[in-house]
C-alpha positions in Angstrom: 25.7 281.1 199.8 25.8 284.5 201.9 22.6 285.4 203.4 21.4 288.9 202.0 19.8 290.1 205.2 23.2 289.5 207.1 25.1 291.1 204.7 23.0 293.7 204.4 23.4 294.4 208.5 27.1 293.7 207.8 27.2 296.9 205.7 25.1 299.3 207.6 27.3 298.5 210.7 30.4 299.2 208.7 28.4 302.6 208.0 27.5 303.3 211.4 31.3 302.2 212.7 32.9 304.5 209.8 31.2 307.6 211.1 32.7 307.4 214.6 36.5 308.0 213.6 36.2 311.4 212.9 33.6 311.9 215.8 36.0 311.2 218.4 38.7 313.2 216.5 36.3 316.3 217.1 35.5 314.9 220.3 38.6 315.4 221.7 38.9 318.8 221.4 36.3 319.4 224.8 36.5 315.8 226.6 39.8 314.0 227.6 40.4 310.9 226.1 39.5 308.6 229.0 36.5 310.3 229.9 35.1 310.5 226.8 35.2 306.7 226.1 33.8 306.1 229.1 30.8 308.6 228.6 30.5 307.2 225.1 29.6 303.5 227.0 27.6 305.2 229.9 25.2 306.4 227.4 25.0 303.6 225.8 24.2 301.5 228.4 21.1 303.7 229.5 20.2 303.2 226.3 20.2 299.5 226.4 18.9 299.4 230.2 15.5 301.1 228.9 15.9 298.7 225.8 15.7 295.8 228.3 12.1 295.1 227.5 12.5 294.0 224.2 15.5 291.7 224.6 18.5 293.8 225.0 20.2 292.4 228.3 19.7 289.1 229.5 20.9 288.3 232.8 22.1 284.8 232.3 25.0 286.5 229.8 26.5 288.0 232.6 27.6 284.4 234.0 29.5 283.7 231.0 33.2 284.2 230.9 33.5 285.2 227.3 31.2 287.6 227.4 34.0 289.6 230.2 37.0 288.4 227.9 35.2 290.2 224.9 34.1 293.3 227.1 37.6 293.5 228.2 39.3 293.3 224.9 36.6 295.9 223.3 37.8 298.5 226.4 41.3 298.2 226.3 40.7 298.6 222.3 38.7 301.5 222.7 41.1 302.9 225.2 44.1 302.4 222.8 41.6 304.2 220.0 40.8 307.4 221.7 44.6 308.0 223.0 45.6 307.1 219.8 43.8 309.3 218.0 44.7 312.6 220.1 48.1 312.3 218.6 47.5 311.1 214.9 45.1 312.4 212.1 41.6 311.0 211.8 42.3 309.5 208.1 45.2 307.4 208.8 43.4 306.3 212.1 40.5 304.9 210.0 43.3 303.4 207.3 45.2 301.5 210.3 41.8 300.2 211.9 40.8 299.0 208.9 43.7 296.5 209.3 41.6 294.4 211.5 40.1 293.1 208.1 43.7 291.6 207.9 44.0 289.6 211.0 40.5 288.1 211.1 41.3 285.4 208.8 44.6 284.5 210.7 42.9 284.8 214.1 40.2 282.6 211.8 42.3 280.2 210.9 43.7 279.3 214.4 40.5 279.8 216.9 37.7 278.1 214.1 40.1 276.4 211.7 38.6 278.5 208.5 41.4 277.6 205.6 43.1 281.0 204.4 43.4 280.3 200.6 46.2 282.6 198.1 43.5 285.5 197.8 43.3 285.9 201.7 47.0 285.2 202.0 48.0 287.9 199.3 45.3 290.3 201.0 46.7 289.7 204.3 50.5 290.6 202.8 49.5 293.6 200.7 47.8 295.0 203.8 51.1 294.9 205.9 53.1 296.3 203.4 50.7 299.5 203.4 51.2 299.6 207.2 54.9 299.8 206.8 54.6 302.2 204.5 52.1 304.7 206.2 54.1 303.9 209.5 57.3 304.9 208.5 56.3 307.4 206.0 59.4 306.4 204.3 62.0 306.9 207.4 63.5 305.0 209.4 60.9 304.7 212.2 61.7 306.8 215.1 60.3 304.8 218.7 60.2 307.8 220.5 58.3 310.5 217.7 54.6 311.2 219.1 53.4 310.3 215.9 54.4 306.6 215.5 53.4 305.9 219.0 50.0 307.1 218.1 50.6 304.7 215.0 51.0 302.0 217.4 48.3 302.6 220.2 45.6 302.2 216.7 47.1 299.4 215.3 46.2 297.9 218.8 43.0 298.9 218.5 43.2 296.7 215.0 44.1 293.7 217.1 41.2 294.0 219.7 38.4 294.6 216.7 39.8 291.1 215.0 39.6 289.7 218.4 36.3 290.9 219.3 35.3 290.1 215.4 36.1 285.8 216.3 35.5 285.4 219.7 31.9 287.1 219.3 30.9 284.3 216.6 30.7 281.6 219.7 28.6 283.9 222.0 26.0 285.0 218.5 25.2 281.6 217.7 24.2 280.2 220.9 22.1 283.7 222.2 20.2 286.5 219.5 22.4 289.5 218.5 20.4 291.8 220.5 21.4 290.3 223.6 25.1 290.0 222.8 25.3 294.1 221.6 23.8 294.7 225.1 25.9 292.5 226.9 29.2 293.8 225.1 28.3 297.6 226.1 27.5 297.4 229.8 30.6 295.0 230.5 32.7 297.3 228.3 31.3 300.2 230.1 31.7 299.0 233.3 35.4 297.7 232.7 36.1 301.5 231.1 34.6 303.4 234.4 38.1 303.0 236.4 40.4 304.7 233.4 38.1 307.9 234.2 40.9 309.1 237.1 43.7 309.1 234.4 42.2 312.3 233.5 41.0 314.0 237.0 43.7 316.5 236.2 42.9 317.0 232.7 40.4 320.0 231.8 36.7 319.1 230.7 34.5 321.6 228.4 30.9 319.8 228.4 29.8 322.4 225.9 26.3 320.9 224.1 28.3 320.2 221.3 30.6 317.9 222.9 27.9 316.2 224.1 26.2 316.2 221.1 29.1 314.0 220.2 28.6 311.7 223.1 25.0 310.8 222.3 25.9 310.2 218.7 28.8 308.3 219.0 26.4 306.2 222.0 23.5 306.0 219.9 24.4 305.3 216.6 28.1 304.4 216.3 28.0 302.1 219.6 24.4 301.0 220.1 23.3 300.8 216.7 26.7 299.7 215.2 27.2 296.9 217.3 23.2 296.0 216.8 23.5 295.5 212.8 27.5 293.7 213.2 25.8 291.0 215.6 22.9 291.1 213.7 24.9 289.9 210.9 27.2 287.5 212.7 24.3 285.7 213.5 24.3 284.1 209.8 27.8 284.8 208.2 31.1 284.1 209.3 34.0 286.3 210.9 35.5 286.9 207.4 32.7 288.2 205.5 32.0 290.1 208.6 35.5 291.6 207.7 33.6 293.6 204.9 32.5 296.4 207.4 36.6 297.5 207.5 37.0 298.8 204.0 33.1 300.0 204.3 34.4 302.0 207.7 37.8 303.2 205.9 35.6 305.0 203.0 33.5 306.8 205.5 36.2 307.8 207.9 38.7 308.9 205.6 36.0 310.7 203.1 34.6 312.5 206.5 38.3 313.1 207.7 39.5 315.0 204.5 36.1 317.0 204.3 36.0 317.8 207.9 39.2 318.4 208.6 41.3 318.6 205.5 43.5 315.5 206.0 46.6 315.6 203.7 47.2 312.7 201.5 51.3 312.9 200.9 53.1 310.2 198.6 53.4 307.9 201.8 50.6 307.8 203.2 48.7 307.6 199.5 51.4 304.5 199.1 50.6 303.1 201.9 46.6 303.4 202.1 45.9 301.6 198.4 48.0 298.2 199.6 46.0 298.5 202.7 42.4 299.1 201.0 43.6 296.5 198.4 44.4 293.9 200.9 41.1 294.6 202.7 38.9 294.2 199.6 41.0 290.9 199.2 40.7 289.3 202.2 36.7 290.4 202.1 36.3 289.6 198.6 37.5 285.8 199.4 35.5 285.1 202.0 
């Protein structure tokens, strides 16, 4: 039986997460890609230094070699994300994150042995089919068009969230939630403050509305976020964890087409109801 309170957690991260997409999208219109990541973390990480008190960091966690592999994977994910998302639209970045849903119970299946079952396996298929489609757009895919490579770079960002999704399960169970969200955004942070010099040449507007946008994707879509997902790791598994992804996808793409009308053509409409089908699937079964 799923505990309540762990959904529950599950689902207000998935809120929290959804709402960044079209942050950063906005975002990027003042702060280079790079640079905004990494003030996205450093803010963050203030905020869980003066949270330190009450169980956010514990030393000890730092000694651990999983906690640097996870840190490492959630950088070069968020990296992938925010270049990623300069070249594509905000909607079919959250549709193509939400992907992750799909590879969590493969990545299951072979790092915790969870059994897949025709329900997962059919979400998993129907979610790969709406990739092609929204990918391609119907045409034969074109390596060098902007636009796919953007494609690509999220659907990267996919692979790290699944990977970050499993390997974090280990890490929850033997310390508290608290402790892991802290330890995940300092060594992220720290691992993102080198990409900074990619954009010493690029132009920075610190307006108070771009960094309005830092301290809300820092506060509530990083801090926050990460806070109710471990939270709910602590007492369900990976999979049902999975149920933040088509929670996120609502929220981004809703957001995207209010904020900055988004077009939905016959492809990418195609394509995003396998993908949220496949999603609900996959979460549904767990």
């Amino acid at each position: 039986m799923v505990d309540r309170r762990g959904l529950a957690a599950t689902i207000i991260a998935g809120l929290l997460f959804g709402t960044s997409v079209p942050v950063i999208k906005l975002g990027l219109d003042f702060i280079p890609p790079d640079t905004f990541v990494t003030l996205r973390f450093s803010f963050a990480s203030a905020l869980v230094l003066l949270l330190q008190r009450r169980g956010w960091m514990q030393r000890e966690l730092f000694k651990s070699k999983q906690i640097w592999i996870i840190g490492f994977i959630n950088a070069l994910g968020y990296v992938l994300q925010f270049q990623g998302q300069l070249i594509i639209s905000s909607s079919n970045a959250a549709l193509i994150i939400s992907t992750a849903a799909l590879m969590i119970p493969v990545l299951s299946l072979v790092y915790m042995h969870e059994r897949m079952g025709m329900r997962k396996t059919a979400g998993v298929l129907s979610g790969f089919i709406g990739i092609v489609l929204l990918v391609t757009r119907g045409q034969a895919v074109n390596l060098r068009s902007s636009e796919v490579l953007g494609d690509f770079l999220i659907l990267g960002t996919a692979v790290t969230i699944a990977l970050v999704f499993v390997l974090s399960k280990d890490l929850v169970e033997k310390k508290r939630g608290r402790q892991v969200t802290g330890g995940i955004v300092l060594v992220t942070a720290m691992l993102l403050l080198p990409t900074v010099a990619f954009d010493l040449s690029a132009s920075i507007n610190l307006a108070p509305i771009a960094l309005f946008y830092v301290v809300f994707l820092a506060v509530f879509a990083t801090v926050g976020a990460y806070y109710f997902f471990m939270k709910g790791l602590e007492s369900v598994s990976p999979t049902i964890s999975s149920i933040i992804l088509p929670i996120e996808v609502v929220v981004a793409v809703t957001l995207s087409v209010i904020i900055f009308g988004d077009p939905f053509n016959l492809y990418s409409g195609t394509g995003a109801f396998p993908i949220i089908a496949g999603v609900v699937l996959v979460s549904g079964a767990a």
